[in-house]
C-alpha positions as CSV (number, residue, x, y, z in Angstrom):
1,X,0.0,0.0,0.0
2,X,1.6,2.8,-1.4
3,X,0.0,5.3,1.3
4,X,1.8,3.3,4.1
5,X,4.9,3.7,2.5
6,X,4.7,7.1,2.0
7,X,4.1,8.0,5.4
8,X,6.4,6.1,6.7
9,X,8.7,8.4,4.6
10,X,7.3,11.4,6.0
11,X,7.6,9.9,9.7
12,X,11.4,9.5,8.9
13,X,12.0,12.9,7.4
14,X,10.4,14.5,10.6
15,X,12.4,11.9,13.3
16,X,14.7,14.1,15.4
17,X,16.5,10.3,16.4
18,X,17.1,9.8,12.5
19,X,21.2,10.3,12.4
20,X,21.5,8.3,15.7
21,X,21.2,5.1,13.2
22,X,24.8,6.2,11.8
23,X,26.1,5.3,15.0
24,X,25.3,1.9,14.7
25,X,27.1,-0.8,12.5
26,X,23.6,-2.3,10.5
27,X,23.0,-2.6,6.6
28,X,19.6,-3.3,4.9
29,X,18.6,-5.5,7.1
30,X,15.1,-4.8,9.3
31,X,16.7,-5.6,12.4
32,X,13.6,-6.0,15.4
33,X,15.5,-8.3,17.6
34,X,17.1,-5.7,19.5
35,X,15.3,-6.6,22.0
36,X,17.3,-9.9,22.8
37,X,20.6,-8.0,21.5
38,X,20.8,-4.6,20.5
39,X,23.4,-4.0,17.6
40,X,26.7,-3.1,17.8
41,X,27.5,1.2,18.6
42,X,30.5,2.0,15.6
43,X,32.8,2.7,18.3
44,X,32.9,0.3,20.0
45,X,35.2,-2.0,18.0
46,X,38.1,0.9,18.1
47,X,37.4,1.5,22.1
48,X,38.1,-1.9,22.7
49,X,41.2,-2.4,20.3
50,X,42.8,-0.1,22.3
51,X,41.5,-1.4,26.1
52,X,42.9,-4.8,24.9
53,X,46.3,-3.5,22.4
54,X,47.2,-0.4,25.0
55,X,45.9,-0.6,28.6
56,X,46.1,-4.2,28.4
57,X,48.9,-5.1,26.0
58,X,51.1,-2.3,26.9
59,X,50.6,-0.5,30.1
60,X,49.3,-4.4,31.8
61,X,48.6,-4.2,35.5
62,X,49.3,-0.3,35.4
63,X,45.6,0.1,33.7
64,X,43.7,-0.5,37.1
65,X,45.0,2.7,38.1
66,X,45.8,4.6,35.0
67,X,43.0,3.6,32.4
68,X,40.2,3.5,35.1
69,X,39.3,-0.2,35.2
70,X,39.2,-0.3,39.4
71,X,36.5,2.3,39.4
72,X,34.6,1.3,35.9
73,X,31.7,-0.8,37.8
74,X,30.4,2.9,39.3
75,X,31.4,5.2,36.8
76,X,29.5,2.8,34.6
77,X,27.0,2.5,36.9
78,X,26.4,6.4,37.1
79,X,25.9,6.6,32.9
80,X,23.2,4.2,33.4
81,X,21.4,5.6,36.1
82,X,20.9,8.5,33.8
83,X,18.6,6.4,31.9
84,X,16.7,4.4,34.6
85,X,16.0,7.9,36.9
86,X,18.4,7.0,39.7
87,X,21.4,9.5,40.9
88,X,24.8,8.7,40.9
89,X,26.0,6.4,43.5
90,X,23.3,4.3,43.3
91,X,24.4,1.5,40.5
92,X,27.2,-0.7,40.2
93,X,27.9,-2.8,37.1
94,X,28.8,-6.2,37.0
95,X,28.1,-9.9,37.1
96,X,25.1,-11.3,35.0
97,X,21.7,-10.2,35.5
98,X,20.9,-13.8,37.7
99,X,23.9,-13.1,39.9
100,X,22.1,-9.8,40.5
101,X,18.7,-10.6,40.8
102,X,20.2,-13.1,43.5
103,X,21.9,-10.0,45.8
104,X,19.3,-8.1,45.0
105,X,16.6,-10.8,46.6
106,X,18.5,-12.2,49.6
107,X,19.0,-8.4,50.3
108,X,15.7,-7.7,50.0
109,X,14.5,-10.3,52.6
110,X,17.5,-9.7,55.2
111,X,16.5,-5.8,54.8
112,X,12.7,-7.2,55.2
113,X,13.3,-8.8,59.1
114,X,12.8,-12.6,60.6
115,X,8.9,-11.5,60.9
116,X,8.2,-11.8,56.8
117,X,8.6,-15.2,55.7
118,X,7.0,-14.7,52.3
119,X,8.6,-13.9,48.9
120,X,6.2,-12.3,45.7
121,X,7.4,-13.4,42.5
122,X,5.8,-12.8,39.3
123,X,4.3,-16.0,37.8
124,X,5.3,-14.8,34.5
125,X,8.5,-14.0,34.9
126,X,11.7,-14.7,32.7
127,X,12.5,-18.4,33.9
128,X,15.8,-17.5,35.4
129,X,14.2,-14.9,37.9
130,X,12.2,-17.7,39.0
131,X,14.4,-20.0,39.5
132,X,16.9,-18.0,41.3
133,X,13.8,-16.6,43.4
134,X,13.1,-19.9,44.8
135,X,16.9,-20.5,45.6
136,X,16.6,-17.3,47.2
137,X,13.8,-18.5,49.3
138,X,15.0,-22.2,50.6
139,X,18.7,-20.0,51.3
140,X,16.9,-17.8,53.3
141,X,13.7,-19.9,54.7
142,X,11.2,-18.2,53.3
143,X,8.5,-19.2,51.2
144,X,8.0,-18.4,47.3
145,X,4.8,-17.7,45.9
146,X,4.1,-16.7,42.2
147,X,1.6,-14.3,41.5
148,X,0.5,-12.6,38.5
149,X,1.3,-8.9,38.5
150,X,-2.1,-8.1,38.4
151,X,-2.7,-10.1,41.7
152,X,0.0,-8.8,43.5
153,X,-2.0,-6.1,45.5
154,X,-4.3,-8.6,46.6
155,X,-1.7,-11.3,47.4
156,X,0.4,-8.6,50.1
157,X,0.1,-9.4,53.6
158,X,2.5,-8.7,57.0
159,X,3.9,-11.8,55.9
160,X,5.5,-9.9,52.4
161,X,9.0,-9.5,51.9
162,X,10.3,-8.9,49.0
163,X,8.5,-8.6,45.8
164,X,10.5,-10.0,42.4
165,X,8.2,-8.1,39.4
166,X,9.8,-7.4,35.8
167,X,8.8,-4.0,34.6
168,X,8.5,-5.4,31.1
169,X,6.6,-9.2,30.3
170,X,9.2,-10.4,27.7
171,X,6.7,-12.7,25.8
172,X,4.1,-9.8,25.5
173,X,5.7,-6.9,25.6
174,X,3.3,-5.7,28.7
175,X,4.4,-2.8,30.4
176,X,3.8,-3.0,34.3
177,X,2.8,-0.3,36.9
178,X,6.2,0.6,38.3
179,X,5.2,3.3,40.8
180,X,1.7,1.8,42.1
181,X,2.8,-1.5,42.8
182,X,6.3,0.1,44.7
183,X,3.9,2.1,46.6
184,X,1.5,-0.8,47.0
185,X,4.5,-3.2,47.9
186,X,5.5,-0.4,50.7
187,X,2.5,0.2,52.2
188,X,2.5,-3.7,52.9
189,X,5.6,-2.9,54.8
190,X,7.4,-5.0,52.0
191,X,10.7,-4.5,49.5
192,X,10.2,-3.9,45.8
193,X,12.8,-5.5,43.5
194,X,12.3,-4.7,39.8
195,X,13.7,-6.5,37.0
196,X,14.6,-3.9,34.4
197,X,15.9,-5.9,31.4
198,X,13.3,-5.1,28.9
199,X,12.5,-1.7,30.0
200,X,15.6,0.0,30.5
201,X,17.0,2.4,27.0
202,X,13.3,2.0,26.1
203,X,11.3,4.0,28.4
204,X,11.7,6.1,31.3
205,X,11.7,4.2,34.5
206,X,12.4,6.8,37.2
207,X,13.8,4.5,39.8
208,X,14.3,7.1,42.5
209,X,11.3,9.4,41.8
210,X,8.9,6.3,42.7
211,X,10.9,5.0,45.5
212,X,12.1,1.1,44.3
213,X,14.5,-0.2,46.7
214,X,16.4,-2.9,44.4
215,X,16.7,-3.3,40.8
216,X,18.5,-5.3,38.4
217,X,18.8,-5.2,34.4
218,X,21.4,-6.4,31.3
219,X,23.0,-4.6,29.4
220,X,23.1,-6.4,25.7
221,X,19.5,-5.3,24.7
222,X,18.3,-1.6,24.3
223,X,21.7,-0.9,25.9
224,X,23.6,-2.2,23.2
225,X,26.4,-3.1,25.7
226,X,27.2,-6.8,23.5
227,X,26.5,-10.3,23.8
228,X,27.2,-11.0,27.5
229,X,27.8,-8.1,28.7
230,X,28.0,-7.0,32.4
231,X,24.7,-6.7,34.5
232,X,23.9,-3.6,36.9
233,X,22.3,-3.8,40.3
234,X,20.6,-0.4,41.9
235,X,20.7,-0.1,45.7
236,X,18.7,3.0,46.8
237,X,20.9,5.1,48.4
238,X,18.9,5.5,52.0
239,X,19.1,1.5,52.0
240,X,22.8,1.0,51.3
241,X,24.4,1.1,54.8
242,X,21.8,-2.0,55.5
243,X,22.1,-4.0,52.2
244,X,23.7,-7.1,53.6
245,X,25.0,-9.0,50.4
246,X,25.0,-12.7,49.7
247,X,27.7,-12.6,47.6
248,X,30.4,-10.9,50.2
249,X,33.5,-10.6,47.6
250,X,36.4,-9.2,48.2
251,X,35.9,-6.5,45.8
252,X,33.1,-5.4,48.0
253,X,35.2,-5.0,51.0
254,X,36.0,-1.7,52.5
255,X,39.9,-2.4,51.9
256,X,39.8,-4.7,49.3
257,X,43.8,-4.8,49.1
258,X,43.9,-5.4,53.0
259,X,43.4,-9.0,52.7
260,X,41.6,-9.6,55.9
261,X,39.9,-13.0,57.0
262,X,37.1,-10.7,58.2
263,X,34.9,-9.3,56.0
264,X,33.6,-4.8,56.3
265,X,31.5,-3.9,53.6
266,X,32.4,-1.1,51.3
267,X,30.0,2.3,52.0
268,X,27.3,2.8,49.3
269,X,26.7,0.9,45.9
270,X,30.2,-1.3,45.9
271,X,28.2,-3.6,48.5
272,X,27.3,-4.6,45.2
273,X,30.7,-5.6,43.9
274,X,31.8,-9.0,43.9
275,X,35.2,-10.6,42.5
276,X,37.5,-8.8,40.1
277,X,35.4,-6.7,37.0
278,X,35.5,-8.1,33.2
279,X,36.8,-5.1,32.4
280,X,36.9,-6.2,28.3
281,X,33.3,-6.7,28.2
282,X,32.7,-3.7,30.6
283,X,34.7,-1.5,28.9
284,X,33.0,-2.4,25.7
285,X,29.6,-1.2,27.5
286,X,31.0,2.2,28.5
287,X,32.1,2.8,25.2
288,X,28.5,1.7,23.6
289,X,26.6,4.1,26.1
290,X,28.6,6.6,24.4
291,X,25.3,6.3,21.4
292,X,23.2,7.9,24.2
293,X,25.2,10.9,24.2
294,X,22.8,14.1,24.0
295,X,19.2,11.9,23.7
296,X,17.0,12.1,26.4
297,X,14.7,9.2,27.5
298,X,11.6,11.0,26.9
299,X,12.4,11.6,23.3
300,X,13.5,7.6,23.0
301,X,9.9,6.6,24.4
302,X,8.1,8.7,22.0
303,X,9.7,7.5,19.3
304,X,9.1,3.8,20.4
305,X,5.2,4.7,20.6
306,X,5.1,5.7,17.9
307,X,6.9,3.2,15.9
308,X,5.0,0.2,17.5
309,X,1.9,2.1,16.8
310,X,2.2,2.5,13.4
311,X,3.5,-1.3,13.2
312,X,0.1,-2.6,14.2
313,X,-1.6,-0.2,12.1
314,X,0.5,-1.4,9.2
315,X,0.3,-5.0,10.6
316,X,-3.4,-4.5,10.1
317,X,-3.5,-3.3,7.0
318,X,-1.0,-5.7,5.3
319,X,-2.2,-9.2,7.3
320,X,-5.3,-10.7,6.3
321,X,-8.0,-10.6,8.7
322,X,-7.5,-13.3,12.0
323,X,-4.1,-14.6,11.0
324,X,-2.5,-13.0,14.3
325,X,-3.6,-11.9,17.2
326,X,-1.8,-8.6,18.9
327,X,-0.5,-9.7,22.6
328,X,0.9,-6.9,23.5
329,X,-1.8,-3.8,24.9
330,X,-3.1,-1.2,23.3
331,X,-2.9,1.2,25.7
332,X,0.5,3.0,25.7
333,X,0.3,3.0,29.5
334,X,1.0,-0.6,29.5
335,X,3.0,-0.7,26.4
336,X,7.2,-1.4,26.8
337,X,8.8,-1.1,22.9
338,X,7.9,-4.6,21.5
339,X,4.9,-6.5,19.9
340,X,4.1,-9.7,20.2
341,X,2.1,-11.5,18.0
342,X,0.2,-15.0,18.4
343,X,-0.1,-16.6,15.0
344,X,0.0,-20.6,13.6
345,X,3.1,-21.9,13.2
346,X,5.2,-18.5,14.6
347,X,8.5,-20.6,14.3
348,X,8.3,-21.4,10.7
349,X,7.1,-17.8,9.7
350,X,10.0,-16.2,11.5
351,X,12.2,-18.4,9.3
352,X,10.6,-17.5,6.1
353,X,10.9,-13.1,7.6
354,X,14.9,-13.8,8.7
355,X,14.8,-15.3,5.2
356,X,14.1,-12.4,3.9
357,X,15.4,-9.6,5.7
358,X,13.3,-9.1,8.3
359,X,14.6,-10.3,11.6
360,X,12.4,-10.4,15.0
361,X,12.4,-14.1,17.2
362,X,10.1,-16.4,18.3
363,X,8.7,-17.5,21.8
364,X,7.3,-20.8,22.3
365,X,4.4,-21.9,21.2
366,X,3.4,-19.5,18.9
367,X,4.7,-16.0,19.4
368,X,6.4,-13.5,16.9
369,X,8.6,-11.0,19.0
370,X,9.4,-7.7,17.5
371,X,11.6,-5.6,19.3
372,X,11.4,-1.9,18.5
373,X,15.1,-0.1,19.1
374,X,14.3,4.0,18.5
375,X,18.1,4.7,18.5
376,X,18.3,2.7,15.1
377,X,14.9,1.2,13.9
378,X,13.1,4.0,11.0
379,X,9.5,4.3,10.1
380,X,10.1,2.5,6.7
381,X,11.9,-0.5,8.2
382,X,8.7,-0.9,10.2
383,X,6.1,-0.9,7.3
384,X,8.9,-3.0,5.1
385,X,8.9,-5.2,8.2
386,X,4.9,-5.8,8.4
387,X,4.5,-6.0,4.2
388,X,7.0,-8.8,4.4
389,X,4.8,-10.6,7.3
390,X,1.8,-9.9,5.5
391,X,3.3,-11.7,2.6
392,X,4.6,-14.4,4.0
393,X,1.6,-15.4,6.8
394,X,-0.2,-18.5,6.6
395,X,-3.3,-18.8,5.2
């Protein structure tokens, strides 16, 4: 449909985010799996020749000291917080996002008291966050119960700890209530811990505005940070002289070069620290945050509105009539910056769209993910991205 196609022109010639795609290493592919892994920031390959060719292959052990790496966990940590709503101080990179979501639980509950004995934990939740929830609760004695997000009100009680909720579904592409469940979880006398993954780079989250106490996210998706890249944990600053750590490494202690049996924490967000950084792959993520230089959140969540709006208007156009059914809301409210779409045999059609240029993923049984990146993902690619669905949908 020609009048699709020409809008989607206009929409690109009026984007102010346009020329960010030139920062990106992509060709003519329609890339909507960022996602799962955002692509790769131009810079980064040169930043990291040198971490590995000069501060690693020439000034060695010196680097810890002279090219930053000791203190990369919070200055990274501070560069991210600008994008989740949290001041500096707050965030410390490192580890993977489970590792994380295990401090950031245990914590939770040991900042909770002995008289909760109950752990909250979304029902449908990424597996890992499960699993490491229920770990969580036999290390610590509590008991796990899964709830739905929309249940979670209902389900708090004196008994509440900690409540494990991921601001983003990453099958649906739901958007969750951030700042009325945190109050809700509070006024129950309970910690909120927030799984970030899908939602932060996409939309504003505004982590010390609504009061979260813990939060966790990865860094490969709307960060762009690279496959396996270091996780980030958020400890609100009025909480960090109680966050009691699991994971008690010695990059965490007060004098980390002391080596004393007995451990002291270290003041403020380097509780968080564990063992020694992987400063390669860290590095790497400072350098890709570099992209975000002079965009503002706000602008970023616009964009990925309006993208994913016009997708399932184009979606509707170019599909024929019950092939898929839209999971992810309406509503921009409860929107993050995918659709998900339910349609027979989702596996094989994502083959035939990868065939051809158009690359989302698929979710068990039957879902088509597309993951909407503002920093790099046009108007055009999103109407080329539904016209090739359309054509290539089962009938």
């Amino acid at each position: 449909m020609s009048e699709l196609r020409s809008r989607a022109q206009e929409l690109d010639s009026a984007d102010e985010l346009a020329e960010l795609r030139e920062r990106f290493v992509l060709d003519d592919v329609v890339y909507l799996d960022g996602n799962s892994l955002g692509a790769l920031p131009g810079n980064v390959p040169g930043r990291v020749d040198d971490v590995v060719r000069r501060q690693w292959g020439e000034l060695r052990i010196r680097s810890w000291d002279e090219s930053g790496w000791w203190t990369a966990p919070e200055r990274i940590g501070d560069r991210i917080g600008r994008l989740v709503g949290a001041a500096p101080g707050q965030i410390v990179v490192g580890d993977s996002t489970s590792v994380n979501v295990f401090k950031a639980v245990v914590g939770a509950v040991r900042l909770a008291g002995d008289d909760r004995d109950e752990i909250l934990v979304d029902a449908t939740t990424f597996p890992t966050d499960g699993y490491i929830a229920q770990s969580a609760a036999r290390l610590t004695g509590r008991t796990l119960r899964p709830v739905a997000p929309g249940e979670v009100v209902d389900a708090l009680g004196p008994r509440t700890a900690a409540v494990l909720l991921n601001h983003v579904d990453y099958r649906t592409g739901r958007l969750h209530d951030l700042p009325s469940l945190t109050s809700a979880i509070h006024a129950a006398g309970a910690l909120a811990v927030w799984d970030l993954c899908h939602s932060a780079g996409a939309l504003p989250v505004g982590l010390d505005a609504h009061g979260v106490d813990l939060a966790v996210g990865c860094t490969y998706k709307y960060l762009n940070g690279g496959p396996g890249s270091p996780a980030y944990l958020y400890v609100r600053e009025e909480l960090q002289d109680r966050f009691d750590s699991p994971l008690p490494g010695w990059n965490s202690h007060t004098d980390p070069f002391g080596m004393s049996p007995d451990y002291a924490p270290a003041p403020g967000a380097l509780r968080g620290r564990v063992g020694t950084p992987d400063i390669l792959s860290m590095l790497a993520l400072e350098a890709a945050l570099d992209v975000w230089e002079g965009v503002t959140i706000g602008t970023v969540r616009t964009k990925s509105l309006a993208l994913t709006d016009f997708f399932l208007e184009c979606v509707s156009a170019y599909v024929p009539e019950g092939r898929v059914e839209p999971l992810t809301p309406s509503a921009h409210a409860e929107r993050g910056s995918q659709v998900a779409l339910r349609c027979a045999d989702a596996g094989e059609v994502m083959k035939r769209l990868i065939g051809r240029g158009v690359v989302g993923d698929f979710r068990h049984p039957d879902v088509l993910r597309f993951g909407f990146t503002p920093l790099y993902v046009g108007f055009a690619d999103v109407e080329r991205a539904a016209r090739v669905l359309g054509e290539e949908i089962p009938f």
